[in-house]
C-alpha positions in Angstrom: 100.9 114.7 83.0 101.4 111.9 85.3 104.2 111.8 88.2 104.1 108.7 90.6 107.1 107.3 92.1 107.0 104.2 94.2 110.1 103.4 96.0 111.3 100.5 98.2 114.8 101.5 100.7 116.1 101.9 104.0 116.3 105.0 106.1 119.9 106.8 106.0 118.8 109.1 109.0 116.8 109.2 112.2 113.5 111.1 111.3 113.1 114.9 111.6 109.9 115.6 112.8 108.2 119.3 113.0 105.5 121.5 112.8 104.2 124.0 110.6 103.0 127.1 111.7 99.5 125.8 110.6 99.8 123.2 112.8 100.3 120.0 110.0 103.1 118.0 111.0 105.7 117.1 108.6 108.9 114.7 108.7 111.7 114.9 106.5 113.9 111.2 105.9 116.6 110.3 103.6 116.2 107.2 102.0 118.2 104.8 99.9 117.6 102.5 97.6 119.9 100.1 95.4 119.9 98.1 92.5 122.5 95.4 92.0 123.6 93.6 88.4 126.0 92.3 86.4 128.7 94.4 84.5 129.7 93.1 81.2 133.2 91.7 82.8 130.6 89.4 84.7 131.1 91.0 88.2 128.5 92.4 90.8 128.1 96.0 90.2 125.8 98.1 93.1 123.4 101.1 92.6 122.8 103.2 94.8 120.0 106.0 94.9 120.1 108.5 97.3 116.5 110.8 98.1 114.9 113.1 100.7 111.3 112.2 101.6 108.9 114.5 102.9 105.8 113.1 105.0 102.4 115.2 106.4 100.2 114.5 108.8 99.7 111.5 110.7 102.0 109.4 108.8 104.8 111.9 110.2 103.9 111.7 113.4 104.0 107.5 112.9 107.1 107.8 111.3 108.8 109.5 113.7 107.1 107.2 116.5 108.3 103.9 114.7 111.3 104.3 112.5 114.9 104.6 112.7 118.1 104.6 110.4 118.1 101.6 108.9 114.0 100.7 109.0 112.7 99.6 105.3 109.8 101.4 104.0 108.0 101.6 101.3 106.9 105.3 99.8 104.5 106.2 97.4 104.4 110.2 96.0 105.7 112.7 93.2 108.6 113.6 92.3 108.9 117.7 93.4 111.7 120.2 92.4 113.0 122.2 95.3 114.9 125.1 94.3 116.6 127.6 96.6 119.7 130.1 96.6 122.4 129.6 98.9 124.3 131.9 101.7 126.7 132.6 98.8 124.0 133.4 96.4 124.7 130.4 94.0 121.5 128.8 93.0 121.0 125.1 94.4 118.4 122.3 93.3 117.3 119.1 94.2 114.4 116.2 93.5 112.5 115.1 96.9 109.8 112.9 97.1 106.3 114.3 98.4 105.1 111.3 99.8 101.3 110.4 99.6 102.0 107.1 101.4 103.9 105.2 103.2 103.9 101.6 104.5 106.6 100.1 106.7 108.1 97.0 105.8 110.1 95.9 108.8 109.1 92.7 110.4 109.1 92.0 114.3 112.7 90.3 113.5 114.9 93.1 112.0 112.9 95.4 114.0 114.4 93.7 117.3 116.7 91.1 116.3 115.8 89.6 119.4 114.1 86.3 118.2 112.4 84.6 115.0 109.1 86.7 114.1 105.9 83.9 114.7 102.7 85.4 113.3 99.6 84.8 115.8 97.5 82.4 114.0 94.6 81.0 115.9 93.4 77.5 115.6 90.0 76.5 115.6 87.7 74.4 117.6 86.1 71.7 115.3 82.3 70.2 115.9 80.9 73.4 118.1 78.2 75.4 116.4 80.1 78.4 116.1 84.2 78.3 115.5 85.5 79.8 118.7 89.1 81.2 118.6 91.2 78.7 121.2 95.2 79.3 121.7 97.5 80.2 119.2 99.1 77.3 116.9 102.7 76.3 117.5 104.0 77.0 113.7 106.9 74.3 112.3 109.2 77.0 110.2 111.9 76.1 108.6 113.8 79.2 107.1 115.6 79.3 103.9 118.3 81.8 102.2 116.7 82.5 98.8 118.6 82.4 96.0 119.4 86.3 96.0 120.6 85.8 100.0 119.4 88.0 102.1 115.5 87.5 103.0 113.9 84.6 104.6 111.4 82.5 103.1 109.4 80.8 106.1 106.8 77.9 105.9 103.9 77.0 107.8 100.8 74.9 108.1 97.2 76.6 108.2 94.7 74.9 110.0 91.2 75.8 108.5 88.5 74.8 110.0 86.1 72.8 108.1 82.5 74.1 107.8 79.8 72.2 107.6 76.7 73.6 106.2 73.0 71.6 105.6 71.0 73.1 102.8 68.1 73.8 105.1 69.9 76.2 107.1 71.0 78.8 103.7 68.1 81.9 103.7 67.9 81.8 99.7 
């Protein structure tokens, strides 16, 4: 059998950090993710999907260090059963995700909302013998809504340095 879930959302919850007695860490976060299409009256119509996440380990502790309610993450694990009985004795159920890994998706911008995220991209002395890294390149972005809304697409120049190699100087 094969069970693998990847899922893309945002955290619904600070996360709950603590230890087992075995000393593992492990952090529990709600996440939620939605889907949005069109009804067949031509409206928007959301999804929403509501889970529990359950982290070990290091990526716990790093979770708890960097997220918050609201951060977007992006978790891969298996889908697990949790079964328990209640105080009343009724018997309760529900799917979690055991995650196997995670990778956070926030940028410097939503992160902070202080000012517009500028990836450090150094530039490159030309005509030395070895490329040395000088100061970082001041970036011309001009961001655009997509056509969903929401995320922004951002555009900049690369300088590459050119390298210039004689045949004389390749060992093979």
């Amino acid at each position: 059998m094969y069970n693998k879930v990847i899922m893309v959302g945002n955290l619904t919850r600070d996360v709950e950090l603590r230890y087992l007695p075995s000393g593992s860490a492990l952090a529990t976060l709600g996440l939620a993710s939605n889907r949005r299409y069109k009804k067949q009256d031509g409206t928007q119509g959301d999804e929403v999907c509501f889970i529990d996440v359950k982290l070990f380990g290091r990526a716990a502790e790093v979770a708890n260090q960097y997220l918050h309610k609201g951060s977007k993450i992006l978790i891969e694990g298996r889908l697990t059963l949790e079964s328990w009985v209640d105080q009343s004795g009724a018997k309760k159920s529900r799917h979690t995700i055991t995650a196997e890994s995670m990778q956070m998706l926030d940028t410097k911008t939503s992160a902070s909302q202080d000012d517009a995220y500028q990836p450090y991209e150094p530039s490159y002395t030309q005509g030395s013998p070895k490329a040395s890294p000088a100061q970082p390149v001041q970036n011309n972005y001009s961001p655009k809504e997509n056509a969903q809304g929401g995320m922004n697409a951002q555009k900049y120049e690369q300088n590459i340095p050119e390298i210039n190699i004689d045949e004389d100087e390749i060992p093979f």
